[in-house]
C-alpha positions in Angstrom: -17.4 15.6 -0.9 -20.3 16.0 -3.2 -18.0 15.2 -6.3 -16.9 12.2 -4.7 -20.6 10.7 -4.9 -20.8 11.4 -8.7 -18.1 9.3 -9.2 -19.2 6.3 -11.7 -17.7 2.9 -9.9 -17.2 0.1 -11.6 -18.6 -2.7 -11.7 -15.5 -4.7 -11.0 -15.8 -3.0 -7.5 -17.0 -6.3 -7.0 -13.3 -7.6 -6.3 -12.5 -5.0 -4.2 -15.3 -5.9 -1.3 -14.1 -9.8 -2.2 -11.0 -8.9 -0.8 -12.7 -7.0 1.9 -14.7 -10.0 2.7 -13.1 -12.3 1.8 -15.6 -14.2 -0.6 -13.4 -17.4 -1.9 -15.2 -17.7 -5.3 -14.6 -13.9 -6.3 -10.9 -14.0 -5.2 -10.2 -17.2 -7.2 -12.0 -16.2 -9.8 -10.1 -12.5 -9.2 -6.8 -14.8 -9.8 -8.0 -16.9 -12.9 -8.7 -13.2 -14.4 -5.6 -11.2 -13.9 -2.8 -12.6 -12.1 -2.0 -14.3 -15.6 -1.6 -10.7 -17.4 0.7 -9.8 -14.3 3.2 -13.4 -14.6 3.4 -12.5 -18.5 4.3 -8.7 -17.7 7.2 -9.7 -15.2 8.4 -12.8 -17.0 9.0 -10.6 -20.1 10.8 -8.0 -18.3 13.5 -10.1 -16.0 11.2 -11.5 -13.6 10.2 -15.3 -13.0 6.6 -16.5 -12.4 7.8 -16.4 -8.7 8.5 -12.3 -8.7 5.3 -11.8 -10.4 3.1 -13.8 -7.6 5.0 -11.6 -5.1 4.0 -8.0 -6.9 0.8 -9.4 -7.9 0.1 -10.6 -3.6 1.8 -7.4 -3.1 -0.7 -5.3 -5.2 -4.0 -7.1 -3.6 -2.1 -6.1 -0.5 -2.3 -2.4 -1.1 -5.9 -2.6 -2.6 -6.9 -5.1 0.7 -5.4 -1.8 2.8 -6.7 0.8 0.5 -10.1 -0.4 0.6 -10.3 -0.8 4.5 -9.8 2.7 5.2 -13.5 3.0 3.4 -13.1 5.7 1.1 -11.6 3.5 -2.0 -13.9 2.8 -4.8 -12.7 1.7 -8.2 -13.5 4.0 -11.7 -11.8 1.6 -14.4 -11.6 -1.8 -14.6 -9.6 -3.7 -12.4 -7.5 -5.3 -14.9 -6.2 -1.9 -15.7 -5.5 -0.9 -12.5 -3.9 -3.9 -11.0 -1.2 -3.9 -14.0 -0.8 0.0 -13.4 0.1 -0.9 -10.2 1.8 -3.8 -10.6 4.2 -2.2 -13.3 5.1 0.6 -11.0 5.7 -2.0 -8.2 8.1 -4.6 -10.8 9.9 -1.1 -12.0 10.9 -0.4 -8.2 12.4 -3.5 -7.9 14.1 -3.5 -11.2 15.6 -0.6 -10.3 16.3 -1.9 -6.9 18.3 -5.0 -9.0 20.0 -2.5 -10.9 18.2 -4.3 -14.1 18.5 -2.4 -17.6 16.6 -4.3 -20.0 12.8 -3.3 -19.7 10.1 -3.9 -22.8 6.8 -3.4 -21.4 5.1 -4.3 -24.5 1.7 -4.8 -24.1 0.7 -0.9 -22.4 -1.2 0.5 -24.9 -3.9 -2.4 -24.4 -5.1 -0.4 -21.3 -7.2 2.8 -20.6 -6.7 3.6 -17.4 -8.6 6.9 -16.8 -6.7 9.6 -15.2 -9.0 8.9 -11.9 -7.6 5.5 -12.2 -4.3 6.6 -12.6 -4.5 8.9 -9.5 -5.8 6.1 -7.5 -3.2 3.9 -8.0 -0.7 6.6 -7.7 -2.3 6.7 -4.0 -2.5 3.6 -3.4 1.3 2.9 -4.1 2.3 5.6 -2.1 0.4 4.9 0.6 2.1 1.1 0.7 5.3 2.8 0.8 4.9 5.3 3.0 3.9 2.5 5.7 6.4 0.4 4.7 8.9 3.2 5.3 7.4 4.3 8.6 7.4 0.7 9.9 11.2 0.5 8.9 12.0 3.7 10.6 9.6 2.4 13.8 11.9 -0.5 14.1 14.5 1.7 14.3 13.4 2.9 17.9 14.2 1.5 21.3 11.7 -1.2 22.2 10.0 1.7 24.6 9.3 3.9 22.0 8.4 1.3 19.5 5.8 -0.3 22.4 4.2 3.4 23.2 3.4 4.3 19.8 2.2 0.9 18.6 -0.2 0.6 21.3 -1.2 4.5 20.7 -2.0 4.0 16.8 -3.8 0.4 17.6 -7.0 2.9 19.1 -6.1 2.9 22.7 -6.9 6.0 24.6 -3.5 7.3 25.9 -4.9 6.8 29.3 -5.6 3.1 28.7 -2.2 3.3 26.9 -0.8 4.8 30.3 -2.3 1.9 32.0 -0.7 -0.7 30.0 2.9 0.8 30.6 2.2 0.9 34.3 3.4 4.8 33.4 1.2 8.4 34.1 -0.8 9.5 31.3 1.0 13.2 31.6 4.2 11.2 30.9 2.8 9.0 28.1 1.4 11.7 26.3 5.0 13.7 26.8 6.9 10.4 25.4 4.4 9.5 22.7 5.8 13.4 21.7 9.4 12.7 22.2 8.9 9.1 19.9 6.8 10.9 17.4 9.7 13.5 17.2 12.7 10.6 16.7 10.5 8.8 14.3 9.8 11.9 11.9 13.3 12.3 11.9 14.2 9.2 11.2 11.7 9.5 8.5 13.0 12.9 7.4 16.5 11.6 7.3 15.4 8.6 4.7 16.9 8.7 1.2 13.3 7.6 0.3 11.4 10.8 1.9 11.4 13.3 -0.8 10.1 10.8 -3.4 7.4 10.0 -1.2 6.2 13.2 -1.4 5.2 13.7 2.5 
């Protein structure tokens, strides 16, 4: 823990706690600064200005998340990191679109320091780790799906009990039995292993 507070944060952790707080001046000016750099990377590699709103939204979405868990603080410029993760996010769906032309030009303009690297490695994985554990959720009978929401929102299971008009000793034995079909679910994802759970 000690290392963590020796870590230099930059300066441009500034547009980190705009998203947080949602301080209109520093997210437009946010936009004015990089979501340009993002259009230019997608449009050159088989994307339309509309794709690269939706990875760039996509991106401040992860950070927005990231950052609300309180332990996110940014070592290299935000520039950097937003196109690191913005690439990896416009590759996916390339790939997804089964697209084979790919010229990201314009890479070796950014240091991204290995910390910064690691951090958006995290943050990406993160993003799709939810988004695979809400696909898989949906997947469940509306019971299940009900139970386990409710138990992740910060209910106490006996509050969660309450709600269900249900025992706690049989809430806390179905939260199990969900838990159980969701992680299976999960496990049985063509996505798991590259998630690296």
């Amino acid at each position: 823990m000690d290392e963590l507070n020796t870590i230099n944060i930059h300066s441009d952790q500034k547009y980190i706690d705009a998203l947080l707080n949602n301080d209109a001046p520093l997210l437009d000016e946010l936009y004015d600064r990089y979501s340009g750099k993002i259009r230019r990377m997608v449009e050159q590699n088989n994307g339309s200005e509309s794709d690269a709103a939706d990875i760039f939204q996509d991106a401040l979405l992860s950070l927005y998340n990231k950052s609300r868990e309180g332990d996110f603080k940014l070592t290299c410029p935000l520039d950097a990191f937003l196109y690191f993760i913005c690439r990896n996010k416009w590759l996916t769906e390339l790939k997804r679109r089964k697209t084979q032309r790919v010229t990201f030009t314009d890479t070796e303009r950014f240091n991204i320091s290995e910390d910064g690297r690691e951090l958006a490695e995290i943050c990406i994985l993160q993003k799709d780790r939810r988004n695979l554990l809400e696909e898989k959720l949906e997947e469940l009978e509306d019971g299940c799906k009900k139970l386990l929401r409710l138990s992740w929102s910060g209910e106490s299971m006996s509050k969660v009990a309450e709600l269900l008009n249900i025992t706690y000793g049989y809430a806390r034995k179905r939260k199990s039995a969900c838990m159980g079909k969701l992680i299976e679910l999960v496990k049985q994802s063509a996505q798991f292993n590259s998630l690296k759970w």
